[in-house]
Steps between C-alpha positions, in 0.01 A plus 500: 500500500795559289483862317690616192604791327668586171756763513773587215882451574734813390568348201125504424446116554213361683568361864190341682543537907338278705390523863462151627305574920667334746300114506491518129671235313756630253442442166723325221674306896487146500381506849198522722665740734324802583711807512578647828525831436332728205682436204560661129636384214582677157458325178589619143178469299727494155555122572171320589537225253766306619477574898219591690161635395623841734796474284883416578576501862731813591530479868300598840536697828309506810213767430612655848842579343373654202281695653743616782751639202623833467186671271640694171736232403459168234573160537750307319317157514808292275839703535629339167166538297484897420115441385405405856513821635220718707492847472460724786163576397376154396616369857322795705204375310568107625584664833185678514339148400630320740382713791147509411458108469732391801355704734 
């Protein structure tokens, strides 16, 4: 089952994070390939109306890499978009997530 939590960027915007298990469709894909591997995405929840109901698509990792980097540091999810930014904090917390529903 896919699980979802709301966190808020650096600039204060809202980013939804997705952890799609390994077997799980992805959602928003045109395709009825399971993923291989557990996967998240991160969504900004300002722009629901014209994208996805999870909001506009940002990007996604494998949940193995995020968990597996250095703790006490962000996440720059969009190098040219300042607003989608994770703090230190904020991505301990997604970190912390993580962990307790992939293993």
């Amino acid at each position: 089952m896919i699980k979802r939590i709301d966190v808020k960027g650096v600039a204060g915007n809202p980013i939804r994070v997705l952890l799609i298990p390994k077997g799980n469709k992805c959602p928003y894909i045109i395709s009825d390939i399971p993923c291989h591997v557990d996967t998240v995405q991160f969504y900004d929840l300002k722009y629901t109306e014209n994208f996805t109901p999870d909001g506009q698509y940002i990007g996604a990792y494998y949940s193995s890499t995020l968990i597996e980097k250095t703790p006490n540091t962000g996440l720059d999810l969009y190098g040219s978009e300042p607003s989608w930014k994770i703090n230190a904090s904020t991505f301990s917390l997604i970190q912390d997530w993580l962990l307790y529903h992939t293993t």
